[in-house]
KEDREN-759043 format. One record per residue (C-alpha): residue number from 1; residue in one letter; x, y, z. Coordinates in steps of 0.2 Angstrom, whole numbers. Example, Ala and Ser with C-alpha at 12.3 -4.5 7.8 and 13.67 -1.06 7.14 Angstrom:
2
     i   aa       X       Y       Z
     1    A      62     -22      39
     2    S      68      -5      36
# end
This chain:
261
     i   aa       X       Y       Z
     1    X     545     -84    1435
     2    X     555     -97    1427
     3    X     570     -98    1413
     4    X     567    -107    1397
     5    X     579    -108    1380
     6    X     575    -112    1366
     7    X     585    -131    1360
     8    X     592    -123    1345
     9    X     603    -110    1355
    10    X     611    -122    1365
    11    X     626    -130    1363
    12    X     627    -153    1362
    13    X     620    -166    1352
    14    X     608    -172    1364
    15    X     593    -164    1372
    16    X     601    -171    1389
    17    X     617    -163    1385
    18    X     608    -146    1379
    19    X     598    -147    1397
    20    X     613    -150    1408
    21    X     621    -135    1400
    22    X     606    -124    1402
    23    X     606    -128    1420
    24    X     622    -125    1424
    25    X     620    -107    1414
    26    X     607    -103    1425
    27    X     589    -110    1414
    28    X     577    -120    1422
    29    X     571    -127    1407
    30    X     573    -131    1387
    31    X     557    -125    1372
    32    X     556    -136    1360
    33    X     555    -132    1341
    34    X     541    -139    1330
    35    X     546    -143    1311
    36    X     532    -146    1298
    37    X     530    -163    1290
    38    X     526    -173    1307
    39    X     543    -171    1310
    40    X     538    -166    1331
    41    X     531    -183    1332
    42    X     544    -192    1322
    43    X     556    -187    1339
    44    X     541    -196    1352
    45    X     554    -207    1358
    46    X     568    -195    1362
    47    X     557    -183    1368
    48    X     552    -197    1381
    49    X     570    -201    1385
    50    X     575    -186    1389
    51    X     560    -183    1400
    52    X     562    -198    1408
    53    X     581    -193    1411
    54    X     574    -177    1419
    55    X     574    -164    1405
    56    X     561    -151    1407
    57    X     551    -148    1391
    58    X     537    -138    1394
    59    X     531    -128    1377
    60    X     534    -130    1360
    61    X     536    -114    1347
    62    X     531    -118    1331
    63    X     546    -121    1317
    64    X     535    -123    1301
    65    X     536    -116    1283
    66    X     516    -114    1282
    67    X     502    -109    1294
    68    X     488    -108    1301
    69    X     482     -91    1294
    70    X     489     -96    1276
    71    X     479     -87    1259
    72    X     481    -107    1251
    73    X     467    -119    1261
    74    X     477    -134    1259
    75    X     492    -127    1267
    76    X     482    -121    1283
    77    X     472    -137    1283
    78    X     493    -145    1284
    79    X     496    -131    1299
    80    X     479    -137    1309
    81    X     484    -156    1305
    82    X     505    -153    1312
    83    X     497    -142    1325
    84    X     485    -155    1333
    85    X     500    -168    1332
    86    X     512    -158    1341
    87    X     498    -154    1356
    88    X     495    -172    1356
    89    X     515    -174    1360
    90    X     519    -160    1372
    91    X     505    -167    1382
    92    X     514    -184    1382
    93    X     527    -175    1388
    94    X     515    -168    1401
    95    X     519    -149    1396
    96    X     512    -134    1395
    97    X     505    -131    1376
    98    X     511    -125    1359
    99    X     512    -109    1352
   100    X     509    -101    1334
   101    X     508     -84    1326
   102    X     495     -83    1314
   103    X     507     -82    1300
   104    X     523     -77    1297
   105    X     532     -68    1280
   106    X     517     -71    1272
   107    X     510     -54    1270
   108    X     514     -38    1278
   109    X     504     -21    1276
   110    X     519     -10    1278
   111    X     528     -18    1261
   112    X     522     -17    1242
   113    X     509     -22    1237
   114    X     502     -16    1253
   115    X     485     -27    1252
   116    X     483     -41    1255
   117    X     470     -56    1243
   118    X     459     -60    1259
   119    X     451     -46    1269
   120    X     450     -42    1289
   121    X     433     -51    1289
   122    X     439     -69    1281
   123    X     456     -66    1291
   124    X     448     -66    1307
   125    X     435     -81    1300
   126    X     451     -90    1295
   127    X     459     -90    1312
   128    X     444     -93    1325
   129    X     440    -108    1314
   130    X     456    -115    1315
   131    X     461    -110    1334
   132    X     441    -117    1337
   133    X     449    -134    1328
   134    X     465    -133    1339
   135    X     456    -127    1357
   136    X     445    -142    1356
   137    X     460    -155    1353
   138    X     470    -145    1366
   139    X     457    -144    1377
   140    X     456    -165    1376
   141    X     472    -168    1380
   142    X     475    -156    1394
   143    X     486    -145    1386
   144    X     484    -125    1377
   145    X     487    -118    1358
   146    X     495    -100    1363
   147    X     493     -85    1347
   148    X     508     -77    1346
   149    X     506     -57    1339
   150    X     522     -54    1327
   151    X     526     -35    1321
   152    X     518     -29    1305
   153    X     533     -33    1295
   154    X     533     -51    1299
   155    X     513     -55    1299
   156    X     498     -44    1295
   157    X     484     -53    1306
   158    X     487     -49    1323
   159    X     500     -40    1329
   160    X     495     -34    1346
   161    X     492     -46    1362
   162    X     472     -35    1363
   163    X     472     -44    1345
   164    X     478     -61    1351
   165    X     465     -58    1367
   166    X     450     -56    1356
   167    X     454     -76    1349
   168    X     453     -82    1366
   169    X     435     -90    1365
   170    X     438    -104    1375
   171    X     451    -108    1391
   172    X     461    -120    1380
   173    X     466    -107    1369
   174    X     479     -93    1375
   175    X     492     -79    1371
   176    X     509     -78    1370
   177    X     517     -62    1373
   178    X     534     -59    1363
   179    X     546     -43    1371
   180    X     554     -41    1354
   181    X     537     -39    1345
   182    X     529     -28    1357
   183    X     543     -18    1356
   184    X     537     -12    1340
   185    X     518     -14    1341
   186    X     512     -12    1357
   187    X     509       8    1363
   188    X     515       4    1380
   189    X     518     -15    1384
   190    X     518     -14    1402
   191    X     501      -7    1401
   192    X     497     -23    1387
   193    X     505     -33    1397
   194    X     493     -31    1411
   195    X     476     -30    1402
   196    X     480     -47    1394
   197    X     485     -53    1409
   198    X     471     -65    1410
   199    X     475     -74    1395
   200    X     493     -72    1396
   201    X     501     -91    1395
   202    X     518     -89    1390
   203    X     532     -76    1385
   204    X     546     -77    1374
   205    X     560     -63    1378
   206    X     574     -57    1366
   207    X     581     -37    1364
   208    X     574     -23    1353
   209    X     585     -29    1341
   210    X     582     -46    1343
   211    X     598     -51    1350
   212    X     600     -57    1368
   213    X     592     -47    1383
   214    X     605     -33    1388
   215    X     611     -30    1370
   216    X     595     -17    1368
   217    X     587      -4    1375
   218    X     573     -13    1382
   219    X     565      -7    1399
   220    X     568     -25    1408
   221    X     566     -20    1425
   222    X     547     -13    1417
   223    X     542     -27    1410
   224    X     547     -40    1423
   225    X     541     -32    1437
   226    X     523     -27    1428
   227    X     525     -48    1423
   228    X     528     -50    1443
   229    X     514     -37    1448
   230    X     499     -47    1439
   231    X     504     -65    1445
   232    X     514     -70    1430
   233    X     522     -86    1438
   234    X     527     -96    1420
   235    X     539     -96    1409
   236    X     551     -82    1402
   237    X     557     -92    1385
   238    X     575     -86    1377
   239    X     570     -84    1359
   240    X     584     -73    1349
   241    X     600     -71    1339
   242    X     614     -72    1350
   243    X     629     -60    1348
   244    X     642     -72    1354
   245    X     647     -87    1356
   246    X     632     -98    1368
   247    X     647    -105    1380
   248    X     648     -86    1386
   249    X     633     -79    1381
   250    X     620     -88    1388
   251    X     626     -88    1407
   252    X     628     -70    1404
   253    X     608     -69    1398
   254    X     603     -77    1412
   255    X     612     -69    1426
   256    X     606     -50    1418
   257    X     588     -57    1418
   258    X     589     -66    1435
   259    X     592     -48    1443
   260    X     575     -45    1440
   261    X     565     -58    1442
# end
């Protein structure tokens, strides 16, 4: 397994400035954040200067006020349009894929008014149709979309990885498993971890209070070694507050980590 962090957690104004940082604190590569409005395009050409100039880009998390499981049509048809762009650039970039919740602080089941406008049946209609859209474009270009469950408080479509599984309906489209959200959702998350396993593509890694690894009471040793256990070779992506300053912080996340991989 592999160390990533995500660009905005680390310190210098230039992605090759943020990536000879994260190496010397002990990453292995940088995730890149993808704004709405084309914006992920807009940065083609410094995304392939700093490839060129040996940054390791590999995913993409998506960084949008609107997606792909939106209640409005035009706004998911805006997600679906942004989503097929940025595929189209990580695989420029020759990376690995992008990945999206379904929504997020759209709707949550736990908070008044409780229910939603659109029922389970048009949510899940909603979804395959669009990851159907995005599969194919991302199976084009050599790359994957990746679902993302969040927590119920966050998004009411899919909140468990089995969730995220049942979208999977082609090899192009892919799960993306989040410690701080399985924290709260799954029943057991090694146990998840392993019966997703197969569709597993990518995880993001922060504490049970969303802060960096350490800070929590996350089972770390658990969760790596059932990672390790089922051939999880790919990337552990830093995605979190951090409860310090990065200079300090970020080494320290990496060496804690590090001990169990």
């Amino acid at each position: 397994m592999k160390l990533a962090v995500q660009e905005q957690l680390l310190p210098g104004r230039t992605l090759q400035e943020k990536f000879t940082f994260a190496v010397e604190a002990g990453f292995d590569a940088i995730e890149l954040r993808g704004k709405g409005d084309f914006h992920f395009a807009s940065r083609l050409t410094e995304l392939k200067r700093a490839l060129a100039d040996g940054v390791v880009m590999p995913t993409v998390c998506v960084d949008m006020p609107h997606f792909i499981g939106d209640f409005d049509p035009a706004k998911r048809k805006d997600a679906i349009q942004q989503l097929r762009s940025q595929l189209t650039v990580i695989a420029e970039l020759g990376g690995i894929g992008v990945m999206t919740p379904a929504s997020w602080g759209q709707f949550s089941r736990r908070l008044p008014p409780f229910e939603p406008p659109r029922g389970p049946d048009d949510d899940r209609e909603v979804l395959a149709e669009a990851l159907g859209t995005l599969g194919e474009h991302a199976q084009r270009n050599g790359v994957k979309i990746m679902l993302e469950p969040l927590n119920r408080y966050e998004n009411h479509m899919v909140n468990t990885l089995a969730e995220a599984v049942s979208y999977c309906a082609m090899d192009s489209i892919r799960v993306v498993g989040d410690t701080y959200h399985m924290n709260i959702e799954e029943d057991d998350p090694c146990r998840s971890l392993v019966e997703a396993g197969p569709y597993l593509a990518h995880m993001q890694i922060s504490e049970s209070n969303r802060n960096q690894p350490g800070t929590g009471h996350l089972d770390w040793a658990a969760q790596l070694a059932t990672l390790d256990a089922i051939g999880y070779d790919g990337y552990l992506a830093l995605e979190c507050r951090l409860r310090g300053e990065p200079e300090i912080v970020l080494p320290q996340t990496a060496a804690f980590i590090r001990k169990f991989i």
